[in-house]
C-alpha positions as CSV (number, residue, x, y, z in Angstrom):
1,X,186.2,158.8,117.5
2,X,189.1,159.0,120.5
3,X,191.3,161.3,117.7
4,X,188.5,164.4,117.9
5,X,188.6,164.7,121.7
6,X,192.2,164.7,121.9
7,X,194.5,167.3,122.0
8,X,198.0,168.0,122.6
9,X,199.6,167.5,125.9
10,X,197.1,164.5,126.9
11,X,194.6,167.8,127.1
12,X,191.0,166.0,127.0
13,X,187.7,168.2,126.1
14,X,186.5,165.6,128.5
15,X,188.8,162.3,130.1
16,X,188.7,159.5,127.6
17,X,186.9,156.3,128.7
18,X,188.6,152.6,128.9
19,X,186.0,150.0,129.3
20,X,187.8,147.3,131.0
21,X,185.8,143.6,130.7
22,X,187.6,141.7,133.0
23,X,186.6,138.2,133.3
24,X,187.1,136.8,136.6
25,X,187.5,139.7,139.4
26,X,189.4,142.5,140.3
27,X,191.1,140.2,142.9
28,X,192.1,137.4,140.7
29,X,193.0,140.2,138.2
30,X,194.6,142.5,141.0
31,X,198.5,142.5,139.9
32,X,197.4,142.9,135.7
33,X,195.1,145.9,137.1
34,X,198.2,147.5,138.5
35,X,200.8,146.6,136.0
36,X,198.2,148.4,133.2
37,X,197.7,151.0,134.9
38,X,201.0,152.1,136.6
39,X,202.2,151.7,132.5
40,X,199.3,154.1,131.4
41,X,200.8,156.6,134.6
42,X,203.8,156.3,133.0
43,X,202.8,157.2,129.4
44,X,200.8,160.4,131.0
45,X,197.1,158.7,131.3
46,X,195.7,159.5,135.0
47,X,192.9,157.1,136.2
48,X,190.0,159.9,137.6
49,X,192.4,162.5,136.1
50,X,192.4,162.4,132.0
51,X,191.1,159.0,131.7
52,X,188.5,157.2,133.2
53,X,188.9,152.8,133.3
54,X,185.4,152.0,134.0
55,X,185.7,148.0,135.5
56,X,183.1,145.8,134.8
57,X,184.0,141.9,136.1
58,X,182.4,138.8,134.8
59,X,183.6,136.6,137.3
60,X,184.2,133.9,135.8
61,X,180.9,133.6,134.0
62,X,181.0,133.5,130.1
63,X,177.4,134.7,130.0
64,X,178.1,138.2,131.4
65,X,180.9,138.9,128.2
66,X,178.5,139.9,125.7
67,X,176.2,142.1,128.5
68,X,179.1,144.1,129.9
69,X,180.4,144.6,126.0
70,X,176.9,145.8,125.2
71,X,177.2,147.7,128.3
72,X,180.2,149.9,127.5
73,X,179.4,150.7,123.4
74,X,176.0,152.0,125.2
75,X,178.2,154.5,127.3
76,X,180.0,155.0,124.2
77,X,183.7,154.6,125.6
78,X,186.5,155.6,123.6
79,X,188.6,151.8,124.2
80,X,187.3,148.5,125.1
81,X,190.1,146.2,126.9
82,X,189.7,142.6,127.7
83,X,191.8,139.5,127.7
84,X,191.2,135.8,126.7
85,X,189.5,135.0,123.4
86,X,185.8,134.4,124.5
87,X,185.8,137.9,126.5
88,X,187.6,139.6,123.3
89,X,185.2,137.8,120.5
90,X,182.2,139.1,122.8
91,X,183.7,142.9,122.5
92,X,184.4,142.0,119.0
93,X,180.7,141.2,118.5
94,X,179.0,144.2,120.4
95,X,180.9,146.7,118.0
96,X,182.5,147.4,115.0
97,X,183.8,151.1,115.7
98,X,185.1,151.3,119.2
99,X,188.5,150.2,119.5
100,X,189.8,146.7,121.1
101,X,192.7,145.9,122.6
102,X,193.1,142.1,123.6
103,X,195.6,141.9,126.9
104,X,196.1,138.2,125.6
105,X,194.7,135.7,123.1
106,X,195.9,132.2,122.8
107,X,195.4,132.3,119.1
108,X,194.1,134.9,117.6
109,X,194.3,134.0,113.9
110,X,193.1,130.9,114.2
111,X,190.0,131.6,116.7
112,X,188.9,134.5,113.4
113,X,190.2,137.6,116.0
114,X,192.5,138.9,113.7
115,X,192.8,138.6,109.8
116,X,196.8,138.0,110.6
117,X,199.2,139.0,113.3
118,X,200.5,141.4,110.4
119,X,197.6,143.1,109.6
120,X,194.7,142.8,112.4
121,X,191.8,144.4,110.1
122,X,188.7,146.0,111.9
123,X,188.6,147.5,115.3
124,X,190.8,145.0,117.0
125,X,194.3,144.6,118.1
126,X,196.2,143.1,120.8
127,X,198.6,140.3,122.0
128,X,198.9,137.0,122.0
129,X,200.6,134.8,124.8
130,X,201.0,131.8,122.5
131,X,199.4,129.5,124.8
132,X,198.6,126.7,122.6
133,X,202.4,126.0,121.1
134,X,203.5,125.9,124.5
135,X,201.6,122.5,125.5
136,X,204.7,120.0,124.4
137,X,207.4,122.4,126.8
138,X,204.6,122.5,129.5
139,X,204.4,118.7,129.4
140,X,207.7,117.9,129.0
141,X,208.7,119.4,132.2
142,X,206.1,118.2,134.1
143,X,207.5,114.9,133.0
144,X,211.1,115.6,134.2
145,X,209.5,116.7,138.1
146,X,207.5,113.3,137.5
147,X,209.8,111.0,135.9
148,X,207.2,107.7,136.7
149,X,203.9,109.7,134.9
150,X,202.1,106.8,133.4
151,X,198.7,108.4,133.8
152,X,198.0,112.4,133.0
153,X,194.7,114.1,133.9
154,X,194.4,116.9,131.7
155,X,191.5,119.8,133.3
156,X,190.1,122.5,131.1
157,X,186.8,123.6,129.2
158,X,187.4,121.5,125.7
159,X,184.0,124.4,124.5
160,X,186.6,126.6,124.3
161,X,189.0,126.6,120.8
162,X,192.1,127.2,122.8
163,X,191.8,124.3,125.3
164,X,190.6,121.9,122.7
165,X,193.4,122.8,120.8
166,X,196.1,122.5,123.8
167,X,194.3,119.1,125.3
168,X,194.9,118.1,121.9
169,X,198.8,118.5,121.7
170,X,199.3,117.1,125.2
171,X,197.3,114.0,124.1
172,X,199.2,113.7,120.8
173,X,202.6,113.9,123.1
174,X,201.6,111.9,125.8
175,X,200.8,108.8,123.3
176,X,204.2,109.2,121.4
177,X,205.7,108.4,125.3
178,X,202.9,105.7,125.3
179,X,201.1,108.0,128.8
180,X,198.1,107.5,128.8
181,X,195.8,110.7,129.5
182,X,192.4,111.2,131.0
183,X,190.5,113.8,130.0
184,X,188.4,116.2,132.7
185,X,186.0,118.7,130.2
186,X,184.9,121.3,132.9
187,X,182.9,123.8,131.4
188,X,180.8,124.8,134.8
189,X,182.1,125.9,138.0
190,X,179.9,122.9,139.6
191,X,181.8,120.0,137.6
192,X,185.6,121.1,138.6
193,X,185.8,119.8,142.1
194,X,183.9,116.0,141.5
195,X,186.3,116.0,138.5
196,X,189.2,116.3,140.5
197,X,187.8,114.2,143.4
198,X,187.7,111.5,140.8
199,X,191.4,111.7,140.2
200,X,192.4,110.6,143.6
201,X,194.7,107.0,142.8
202,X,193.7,107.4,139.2
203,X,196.1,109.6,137.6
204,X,199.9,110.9,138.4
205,X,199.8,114.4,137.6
206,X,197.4,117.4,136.4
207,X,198.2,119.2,133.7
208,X,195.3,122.4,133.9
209,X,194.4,124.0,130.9
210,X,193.6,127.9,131.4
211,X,190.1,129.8,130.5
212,X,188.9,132.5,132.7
213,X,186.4,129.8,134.4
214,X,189.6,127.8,135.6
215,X,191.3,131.0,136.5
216,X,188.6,131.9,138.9
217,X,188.9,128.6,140.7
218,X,192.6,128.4,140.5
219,X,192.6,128.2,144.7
220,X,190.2,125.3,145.0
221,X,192.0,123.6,141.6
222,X,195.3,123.6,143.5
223,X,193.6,122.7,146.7
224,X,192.0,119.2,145.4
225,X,194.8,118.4,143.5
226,X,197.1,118.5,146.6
227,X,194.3,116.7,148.0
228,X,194.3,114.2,145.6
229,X,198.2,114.2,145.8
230,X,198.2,115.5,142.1
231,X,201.0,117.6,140.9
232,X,199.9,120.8,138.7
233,X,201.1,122.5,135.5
234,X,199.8,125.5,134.5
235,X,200.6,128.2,131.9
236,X,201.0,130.5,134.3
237,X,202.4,132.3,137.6
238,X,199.7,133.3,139.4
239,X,197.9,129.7,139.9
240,X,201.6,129.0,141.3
241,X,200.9,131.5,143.6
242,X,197.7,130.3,144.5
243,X,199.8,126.9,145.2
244,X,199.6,125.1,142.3
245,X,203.4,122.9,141.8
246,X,204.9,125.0,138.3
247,X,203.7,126.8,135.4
248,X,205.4,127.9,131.8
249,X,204.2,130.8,130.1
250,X,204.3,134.5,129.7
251,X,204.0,137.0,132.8
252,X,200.6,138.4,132.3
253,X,201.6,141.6,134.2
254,X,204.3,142.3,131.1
255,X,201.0,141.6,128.4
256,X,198.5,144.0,130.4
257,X,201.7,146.6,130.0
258,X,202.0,146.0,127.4
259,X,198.6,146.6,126.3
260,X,198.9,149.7,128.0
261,X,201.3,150.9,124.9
262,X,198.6,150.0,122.5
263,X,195.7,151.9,124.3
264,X,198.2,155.0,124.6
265,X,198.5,154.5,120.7
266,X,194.8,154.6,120.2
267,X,193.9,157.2,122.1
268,X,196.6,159.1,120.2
269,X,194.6,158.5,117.0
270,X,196.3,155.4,115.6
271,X,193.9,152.8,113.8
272,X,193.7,149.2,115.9
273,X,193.7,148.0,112.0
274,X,197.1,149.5,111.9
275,X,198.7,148.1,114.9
276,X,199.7,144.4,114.5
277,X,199.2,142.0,117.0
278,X,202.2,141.2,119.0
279,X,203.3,137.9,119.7
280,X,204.8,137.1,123.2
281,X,207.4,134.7,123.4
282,X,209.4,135.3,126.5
283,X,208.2,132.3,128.6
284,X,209.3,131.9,132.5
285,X,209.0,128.8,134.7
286,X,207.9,129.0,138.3
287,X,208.1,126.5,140.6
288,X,206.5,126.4,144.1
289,X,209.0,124.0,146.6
290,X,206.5,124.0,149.3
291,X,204.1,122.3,147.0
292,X,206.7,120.2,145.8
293,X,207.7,119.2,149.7
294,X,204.6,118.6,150.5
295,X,204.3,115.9,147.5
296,X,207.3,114.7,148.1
297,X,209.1,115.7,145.2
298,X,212.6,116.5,144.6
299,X,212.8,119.3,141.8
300,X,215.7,118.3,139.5
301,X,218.9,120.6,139.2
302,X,218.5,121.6,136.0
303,X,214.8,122.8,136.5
304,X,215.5,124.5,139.6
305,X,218.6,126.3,137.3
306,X,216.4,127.8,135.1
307,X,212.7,128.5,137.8
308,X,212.0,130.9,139.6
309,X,211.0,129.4,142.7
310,X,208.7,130.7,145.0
311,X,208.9,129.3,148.7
């Protein structure tokens, strides 16, 4: 489809179209927005010029995937982009001939994205972040910044495979150090903040489990929890920024580059079947020490070694 309207020298007969399902906003998504496009600048793609990224933003609501997915194979666009399995299996299910690229799944194999990392099949492609193997490191340091954890909360929507999976392996990790865990299921935006209220003298720390749901409300998350005089972890930067204590994870601005390179290959005529999924295993830790003042905490030596800290 994208391989007939292309000629050489990034010549269009008209500009090719990137529908871009984003599932929070364009705010919460701001710095991935500019990182993906500044990548496409780079590899000669023009927003308004030879492409067109037509946004469409779910905010949060995992109702909307499917609608905006069914949206953009009505306008017939030449690349769908997303990020986060239930946005990605949405695009998945609207078409089996225009091209996906997935900024980031947790696990694609094992959620059915892909057939294998190796060999995607279909109309997809993408990367994953590897969220799900990282739950043991996440919790691990959390425990080192709060050596006397006795009680965990662990927040996230358990209706989604990747949470599940991750609220799982902190559990199983948490009972081997005989810490006991409490588990808060939010799958509505109306259930995080008397789940977190809760908390208050009941639990030691928050470990917060990321969908695009929680991402949305990372601000208020972070808020209550300080509230509640809860130390965060998250998988990653950006709810750090939004004031959360750490995170451990990829740097989502790399993956939407990333994905960049993949939607150049496409629209040079390469097969999604025939790119395999990459995996992302270049994990950073970020640390916020005004949260961590303001709960009293001393970050230890050898965390602060290897974080970058934002003040």
């Amino acid at each position: 489809m994208t391989s007939r309207a292309f000629t050489m020298h990034h010549s269009w007969v008209r500009p090719a179209t990137i529908g871009f399902l984003g599932a929070t906003t364009h705010t919460v998504w701001s710095a991935f927005v500019a990182a993906f496009e500044y990548r496409l600048r780079e590899l000669g793609w023009i927003n308004g010029s030879n492409i067109v990224i037509d946004y469409r933003w779910a905010e949060g609501r995992q109702e909307r995937y499917a609608r905006i997915a069914e949206g953009f194979v009505r306008d017939k666009v030449d690349v769908i982009v997303t990020s986060g399995t239930a946005p990605t299996i949405a695009a998945r299910d609207s078409t089996a001939a225009i091209p996906i690229v997935f900024a980031a799944a947790g696990d694609p194999v094992g959620t059915r994205l892909v057939a294998s990392l190796a060999r995607p099949g279909r109309n997809i492609t993408g990367l994953s972040n590897g969220q799900t193997g990282l739950a043991r490191a996440r919790f691990d340091l959390l425990r080192a910044v709060v050596p006397d954890l006795q009680r965990l909360a662990i927040l996230g929507n358990r209706g989604s495979h990747n949470v599940r999976l991750e609220m799982d392996r902190v559990q199983s990790r948490a009972r081997r150090l005989k810490i006991e865990t409490v588990i808060c299921d939010t799958r509505k935006s109306a259930q995080i903040a008397p789940a977190i209220k809760r908390l208050k003298g009941n639990a030691d720390a928050l470990y917060v489990c990321t969908d695009p749901l929680i991402t949305h409300h990372r601000i208020s998350i972070n808020t209550l929890a300080a509230s509640a005089r809860l130390p965060t972890m998250h998988a990653f930067r950006d709810y750090v920024e939004a004031g959360g204590l750490m995170s451990y994870g990829p740097d989502f601005r790399e993956l939407f580059s990333r994905a960049a390179d993949l939607v150049d290959k496409i629209l040079h005529g390469t097969k999604p079947a025939d790119i395999p999924v990459k995996l992302q295993k270049k994990c950073e830790l970020v640390v916020n020490l005004t949260t961590a003042h303001a709960l009293g905490l001393a970050i230890p030596k050898r965390i602060r070694g290897r974080a970058e800290t934002i003040r």
